[in-house]
PyMOL Python script that loads the backbone (N, CA, C, O; Angstrom):
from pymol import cmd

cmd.read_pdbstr("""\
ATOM      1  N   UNK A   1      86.494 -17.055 -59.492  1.00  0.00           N
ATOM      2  CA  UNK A   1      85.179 -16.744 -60.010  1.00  0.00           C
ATOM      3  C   UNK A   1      85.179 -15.296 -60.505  1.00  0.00           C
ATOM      4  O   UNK A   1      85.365 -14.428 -59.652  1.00  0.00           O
ATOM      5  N   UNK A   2      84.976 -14.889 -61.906  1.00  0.00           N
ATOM      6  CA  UNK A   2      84.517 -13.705 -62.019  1.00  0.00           C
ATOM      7  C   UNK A   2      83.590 -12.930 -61.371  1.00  0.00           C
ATOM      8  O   UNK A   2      82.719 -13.427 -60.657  1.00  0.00           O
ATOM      9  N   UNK A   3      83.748 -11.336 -61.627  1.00  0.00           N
ATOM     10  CA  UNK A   3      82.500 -10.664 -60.702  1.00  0.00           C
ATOM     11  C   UNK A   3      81.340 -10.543 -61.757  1.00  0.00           C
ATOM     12  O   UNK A   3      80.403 -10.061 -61.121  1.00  0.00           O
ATOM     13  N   UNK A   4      81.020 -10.706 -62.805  1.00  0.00           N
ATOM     14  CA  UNK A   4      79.825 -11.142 -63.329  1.00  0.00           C
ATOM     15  C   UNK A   4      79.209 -12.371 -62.647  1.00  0.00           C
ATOM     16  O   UNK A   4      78.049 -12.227 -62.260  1.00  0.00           O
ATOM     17  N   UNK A   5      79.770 -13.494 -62.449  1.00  0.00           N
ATOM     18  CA  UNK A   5      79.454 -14.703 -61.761  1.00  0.00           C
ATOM     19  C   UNK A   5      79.216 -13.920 -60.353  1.00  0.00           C
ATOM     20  O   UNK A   5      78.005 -13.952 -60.135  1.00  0.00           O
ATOM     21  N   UNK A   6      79.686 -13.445 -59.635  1.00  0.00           N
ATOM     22  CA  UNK A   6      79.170 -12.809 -58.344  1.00  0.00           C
ATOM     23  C   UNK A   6      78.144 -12.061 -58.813  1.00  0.00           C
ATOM     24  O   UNK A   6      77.073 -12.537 -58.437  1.00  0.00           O
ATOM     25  N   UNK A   7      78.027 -11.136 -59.444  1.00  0.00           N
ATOM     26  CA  UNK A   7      76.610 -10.263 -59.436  1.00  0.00           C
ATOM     27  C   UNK A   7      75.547 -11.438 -59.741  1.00  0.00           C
ATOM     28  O   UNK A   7      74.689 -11.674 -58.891  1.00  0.00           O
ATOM     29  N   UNK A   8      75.588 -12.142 -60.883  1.00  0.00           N
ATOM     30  CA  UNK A   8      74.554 -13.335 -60.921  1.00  0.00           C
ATOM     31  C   UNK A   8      74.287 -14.012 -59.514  1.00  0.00           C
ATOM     32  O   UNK A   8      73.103 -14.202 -59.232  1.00  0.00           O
ATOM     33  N   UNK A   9      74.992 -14.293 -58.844  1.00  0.00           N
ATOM     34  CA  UNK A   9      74.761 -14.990 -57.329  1.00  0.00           C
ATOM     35  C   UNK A   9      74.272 -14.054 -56.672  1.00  0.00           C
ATOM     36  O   UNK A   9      73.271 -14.277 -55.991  1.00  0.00           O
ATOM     37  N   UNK A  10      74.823 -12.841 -56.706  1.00  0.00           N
ATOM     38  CA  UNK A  10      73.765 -12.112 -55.640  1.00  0.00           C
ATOM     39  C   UNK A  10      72.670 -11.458 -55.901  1.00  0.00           C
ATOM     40  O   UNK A  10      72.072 -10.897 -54.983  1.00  0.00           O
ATOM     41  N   UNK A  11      72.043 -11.395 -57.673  1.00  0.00           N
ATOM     42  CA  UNK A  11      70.769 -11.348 -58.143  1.00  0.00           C
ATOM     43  C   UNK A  11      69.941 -12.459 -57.341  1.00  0.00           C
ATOM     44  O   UNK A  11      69.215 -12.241 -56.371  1.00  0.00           O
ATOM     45  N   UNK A  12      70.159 -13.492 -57.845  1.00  0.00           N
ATOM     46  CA  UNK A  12      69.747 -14.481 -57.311  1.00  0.00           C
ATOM     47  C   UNK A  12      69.009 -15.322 -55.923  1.00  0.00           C
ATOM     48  O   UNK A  12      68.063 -16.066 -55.665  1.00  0.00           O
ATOM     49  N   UNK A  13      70.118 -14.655 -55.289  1.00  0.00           N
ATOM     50  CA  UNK A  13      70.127 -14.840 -53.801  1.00  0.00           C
ATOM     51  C   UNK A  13      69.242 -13.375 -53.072  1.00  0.00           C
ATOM     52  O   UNK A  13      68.770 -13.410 -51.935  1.00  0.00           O
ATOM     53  N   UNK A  14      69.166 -12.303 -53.879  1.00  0.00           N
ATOM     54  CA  UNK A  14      68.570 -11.407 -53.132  1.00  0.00           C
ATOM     55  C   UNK A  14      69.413 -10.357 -52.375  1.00  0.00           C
ATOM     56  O   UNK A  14      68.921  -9.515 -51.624  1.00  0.00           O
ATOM     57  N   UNK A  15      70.978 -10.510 -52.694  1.00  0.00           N
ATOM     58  CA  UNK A  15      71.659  -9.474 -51.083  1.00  0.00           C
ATOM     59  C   UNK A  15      72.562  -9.178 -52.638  1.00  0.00           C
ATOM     60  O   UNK A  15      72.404  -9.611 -53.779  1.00  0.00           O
ATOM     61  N   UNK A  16      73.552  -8.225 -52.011  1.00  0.00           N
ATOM     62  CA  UNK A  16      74.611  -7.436 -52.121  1.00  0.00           C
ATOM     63  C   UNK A  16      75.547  -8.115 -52.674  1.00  0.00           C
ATOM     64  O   UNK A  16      75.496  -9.342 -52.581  1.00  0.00           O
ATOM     65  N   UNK A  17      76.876  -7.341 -53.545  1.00  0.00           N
ATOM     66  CA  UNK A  17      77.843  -8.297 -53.706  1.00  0.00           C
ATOM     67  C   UNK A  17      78.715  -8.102 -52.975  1.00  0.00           C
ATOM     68  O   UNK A  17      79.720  -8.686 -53.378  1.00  0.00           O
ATOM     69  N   UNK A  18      78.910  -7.464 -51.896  1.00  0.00           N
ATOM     70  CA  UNK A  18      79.621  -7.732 -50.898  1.00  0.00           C
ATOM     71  C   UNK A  18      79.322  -9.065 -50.269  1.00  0.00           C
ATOM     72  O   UNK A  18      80.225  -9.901 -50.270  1.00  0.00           O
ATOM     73  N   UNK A  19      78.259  -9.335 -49.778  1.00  0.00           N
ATOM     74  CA  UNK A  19      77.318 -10.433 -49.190  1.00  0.00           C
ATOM     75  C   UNK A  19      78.295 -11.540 -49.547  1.00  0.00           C
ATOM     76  O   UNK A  19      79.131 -12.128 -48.861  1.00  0.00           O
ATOM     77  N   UNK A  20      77.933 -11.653 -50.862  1.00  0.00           N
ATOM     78  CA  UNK A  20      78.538 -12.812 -51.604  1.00  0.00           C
ATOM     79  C   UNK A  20      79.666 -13.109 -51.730  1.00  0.00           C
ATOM     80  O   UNK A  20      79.925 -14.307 -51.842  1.00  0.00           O
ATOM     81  N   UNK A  21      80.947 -11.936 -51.761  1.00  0.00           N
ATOM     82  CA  UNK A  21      81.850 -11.995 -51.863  1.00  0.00           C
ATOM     83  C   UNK A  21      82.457 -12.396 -50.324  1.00  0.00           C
ATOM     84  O   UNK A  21      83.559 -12.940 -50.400  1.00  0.00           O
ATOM     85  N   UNK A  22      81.899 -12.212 -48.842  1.00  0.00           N
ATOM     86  CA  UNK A  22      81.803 -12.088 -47.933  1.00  0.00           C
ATOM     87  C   UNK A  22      82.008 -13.919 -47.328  1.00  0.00           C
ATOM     88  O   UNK A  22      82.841 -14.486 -46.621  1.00  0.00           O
ATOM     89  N   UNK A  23      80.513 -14.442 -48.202  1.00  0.00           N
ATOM     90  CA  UNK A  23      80.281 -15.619 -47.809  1.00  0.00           C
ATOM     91  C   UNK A  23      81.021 -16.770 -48.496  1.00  0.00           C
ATOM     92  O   UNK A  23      81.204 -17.835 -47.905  1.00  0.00           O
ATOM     93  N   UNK A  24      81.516 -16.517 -49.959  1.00  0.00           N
ATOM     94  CA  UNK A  24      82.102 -16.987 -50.598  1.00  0.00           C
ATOM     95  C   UNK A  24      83.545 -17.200 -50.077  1.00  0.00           C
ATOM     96  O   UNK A  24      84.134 -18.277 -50.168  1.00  0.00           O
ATOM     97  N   UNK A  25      83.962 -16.296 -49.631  1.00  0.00           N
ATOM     98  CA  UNK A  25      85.271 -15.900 -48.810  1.00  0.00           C
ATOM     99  C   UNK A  25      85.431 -16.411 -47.788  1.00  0.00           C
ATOM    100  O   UNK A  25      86.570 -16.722 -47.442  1.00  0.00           O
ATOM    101  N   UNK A  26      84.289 -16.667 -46.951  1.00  0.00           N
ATOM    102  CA  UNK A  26      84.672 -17.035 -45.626  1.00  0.00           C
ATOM    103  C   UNK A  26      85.036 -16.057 -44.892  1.00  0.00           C
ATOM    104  O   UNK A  26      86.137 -16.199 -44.359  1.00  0.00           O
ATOM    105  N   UNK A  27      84.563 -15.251 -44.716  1.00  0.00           N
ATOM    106  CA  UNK A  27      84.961 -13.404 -43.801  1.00  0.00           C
ATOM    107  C   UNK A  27      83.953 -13.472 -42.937  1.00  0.00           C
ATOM    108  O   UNK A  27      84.251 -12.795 -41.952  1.00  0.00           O
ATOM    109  N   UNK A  28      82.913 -13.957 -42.829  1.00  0.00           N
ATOM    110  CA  UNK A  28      81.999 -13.878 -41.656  1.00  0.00           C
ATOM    111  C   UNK A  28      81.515 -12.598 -41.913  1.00  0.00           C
ATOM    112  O   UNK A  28      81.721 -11.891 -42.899  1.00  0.00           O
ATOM    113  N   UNK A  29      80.682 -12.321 -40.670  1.00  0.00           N
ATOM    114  CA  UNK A  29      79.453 -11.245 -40.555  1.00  0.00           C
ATOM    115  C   UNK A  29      78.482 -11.283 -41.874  1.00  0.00           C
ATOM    116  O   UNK A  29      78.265 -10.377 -42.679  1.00  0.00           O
ATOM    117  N   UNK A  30      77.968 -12.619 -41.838  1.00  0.00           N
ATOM    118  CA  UNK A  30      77.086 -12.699 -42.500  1.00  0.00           C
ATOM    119  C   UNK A  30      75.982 -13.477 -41.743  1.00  0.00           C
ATOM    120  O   UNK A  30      76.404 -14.336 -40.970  1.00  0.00           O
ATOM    121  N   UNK A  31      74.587 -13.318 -41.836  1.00  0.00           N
ATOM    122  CA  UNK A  31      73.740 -14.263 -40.876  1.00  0.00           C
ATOM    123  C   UNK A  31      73.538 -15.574 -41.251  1.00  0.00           C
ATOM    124  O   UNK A  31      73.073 -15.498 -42.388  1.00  0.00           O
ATOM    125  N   UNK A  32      73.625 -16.731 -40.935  1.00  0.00           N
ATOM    126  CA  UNK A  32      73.396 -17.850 -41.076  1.00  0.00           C
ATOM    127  C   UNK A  32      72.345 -18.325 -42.332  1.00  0.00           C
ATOM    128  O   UNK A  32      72.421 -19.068 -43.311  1.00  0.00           O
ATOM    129  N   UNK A  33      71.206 -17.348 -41.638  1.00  0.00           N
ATOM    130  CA  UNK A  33      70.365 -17.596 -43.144  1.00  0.00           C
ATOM    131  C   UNK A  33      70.463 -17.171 -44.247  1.00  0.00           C
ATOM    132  O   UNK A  33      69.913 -17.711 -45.207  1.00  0.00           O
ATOM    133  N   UNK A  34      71.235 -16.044 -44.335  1.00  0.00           N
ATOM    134  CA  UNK A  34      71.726 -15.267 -45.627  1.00  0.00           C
ATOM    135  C   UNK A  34      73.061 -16.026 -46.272  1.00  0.00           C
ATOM    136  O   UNK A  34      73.396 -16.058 -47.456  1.00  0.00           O
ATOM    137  N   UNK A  35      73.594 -16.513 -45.337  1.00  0.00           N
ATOM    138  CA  UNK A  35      74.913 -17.115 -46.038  1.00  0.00           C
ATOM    139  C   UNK A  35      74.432 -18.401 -46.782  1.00  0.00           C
ATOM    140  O   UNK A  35      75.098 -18.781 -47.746  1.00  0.00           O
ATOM    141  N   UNK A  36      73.010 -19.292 -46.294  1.00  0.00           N
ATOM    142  CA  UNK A  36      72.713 -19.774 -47.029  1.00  0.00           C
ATOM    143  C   UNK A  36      72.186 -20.245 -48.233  1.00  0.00           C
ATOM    144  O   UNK A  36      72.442 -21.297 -48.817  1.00  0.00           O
ATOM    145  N   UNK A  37      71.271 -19.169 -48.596  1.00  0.00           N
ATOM    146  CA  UNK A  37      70.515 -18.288 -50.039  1.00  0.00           C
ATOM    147  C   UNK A  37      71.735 -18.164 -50.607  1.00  0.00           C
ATOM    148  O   UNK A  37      71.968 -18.785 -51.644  1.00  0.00           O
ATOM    149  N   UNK A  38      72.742 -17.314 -49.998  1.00  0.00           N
ATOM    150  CA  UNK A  38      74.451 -17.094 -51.429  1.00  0.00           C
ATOM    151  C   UNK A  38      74.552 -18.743 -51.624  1.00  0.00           C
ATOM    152  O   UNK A  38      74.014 -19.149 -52.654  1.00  0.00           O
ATOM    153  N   UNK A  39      74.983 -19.443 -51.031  1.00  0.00           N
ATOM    154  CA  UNK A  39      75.147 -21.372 -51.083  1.00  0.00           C
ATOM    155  C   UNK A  39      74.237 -21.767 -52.024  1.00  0.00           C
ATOM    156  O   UNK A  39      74.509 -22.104 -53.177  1.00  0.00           O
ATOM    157  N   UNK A  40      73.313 -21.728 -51.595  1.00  0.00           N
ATOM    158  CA  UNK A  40      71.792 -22.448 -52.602  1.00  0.00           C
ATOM    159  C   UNK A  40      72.089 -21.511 -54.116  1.00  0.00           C
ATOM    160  O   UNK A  40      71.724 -21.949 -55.207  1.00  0.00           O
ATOM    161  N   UNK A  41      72.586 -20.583 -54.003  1.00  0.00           N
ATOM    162  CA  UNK A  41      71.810 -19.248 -55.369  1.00  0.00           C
ATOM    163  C   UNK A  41      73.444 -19.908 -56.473  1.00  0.00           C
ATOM    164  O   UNK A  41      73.452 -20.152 -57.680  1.00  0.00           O
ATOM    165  N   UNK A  42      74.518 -20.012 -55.559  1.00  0.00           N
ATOM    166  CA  UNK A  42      76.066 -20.101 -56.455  1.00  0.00           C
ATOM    167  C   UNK A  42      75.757 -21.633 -56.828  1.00  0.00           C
ATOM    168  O   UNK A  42      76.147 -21.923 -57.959  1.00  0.00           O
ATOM    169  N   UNK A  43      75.156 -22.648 -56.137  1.00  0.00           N
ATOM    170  CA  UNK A  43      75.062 -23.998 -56.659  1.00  0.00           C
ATOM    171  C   UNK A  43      73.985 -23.898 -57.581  1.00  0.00           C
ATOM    172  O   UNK A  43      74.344 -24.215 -58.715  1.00  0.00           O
ATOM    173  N   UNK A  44      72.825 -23.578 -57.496  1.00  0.00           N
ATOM    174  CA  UNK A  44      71.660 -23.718 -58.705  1.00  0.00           C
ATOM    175  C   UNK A  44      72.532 -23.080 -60.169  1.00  0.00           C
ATOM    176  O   UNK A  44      72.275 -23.399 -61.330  1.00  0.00           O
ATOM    177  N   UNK A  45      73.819 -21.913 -59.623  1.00  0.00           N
ATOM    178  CA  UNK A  45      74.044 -21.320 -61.106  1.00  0.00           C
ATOM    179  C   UNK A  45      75.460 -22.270 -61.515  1.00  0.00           C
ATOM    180  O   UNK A  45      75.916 -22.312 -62.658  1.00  0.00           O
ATOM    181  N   UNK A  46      75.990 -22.946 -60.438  1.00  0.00           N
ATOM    182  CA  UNK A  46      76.629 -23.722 -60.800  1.00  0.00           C
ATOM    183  C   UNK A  46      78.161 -23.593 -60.860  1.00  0.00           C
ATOM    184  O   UNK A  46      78.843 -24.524 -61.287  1.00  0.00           O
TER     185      UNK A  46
END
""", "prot")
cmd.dss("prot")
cmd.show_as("cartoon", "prot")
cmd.util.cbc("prot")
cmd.orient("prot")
């Protein structure tokens, strides 16, 4: 995934692009509910 495609996901979603890059990754220390907004925000953009 490009990091334009990450900044769009984490516009989206509301957090950081660490966040995203974080949850996308599978690295943990992310909260449950936040990892889910990145999920919901990368599928609506597809």
């Amino acid at each position: 995934m490009k990091k334009n495609r990450l900044v769009d996901i984490a516009a989206a979603a509301g957090v950081g692009l660490a966040t995203v890059e974080r949850v996308l990754n599978e690295r943990g220390s992310v909260r449950p509910q936040t990892a889910e907004k990145v999920v919901l925000a990368a599928k609506r953009l597809g």
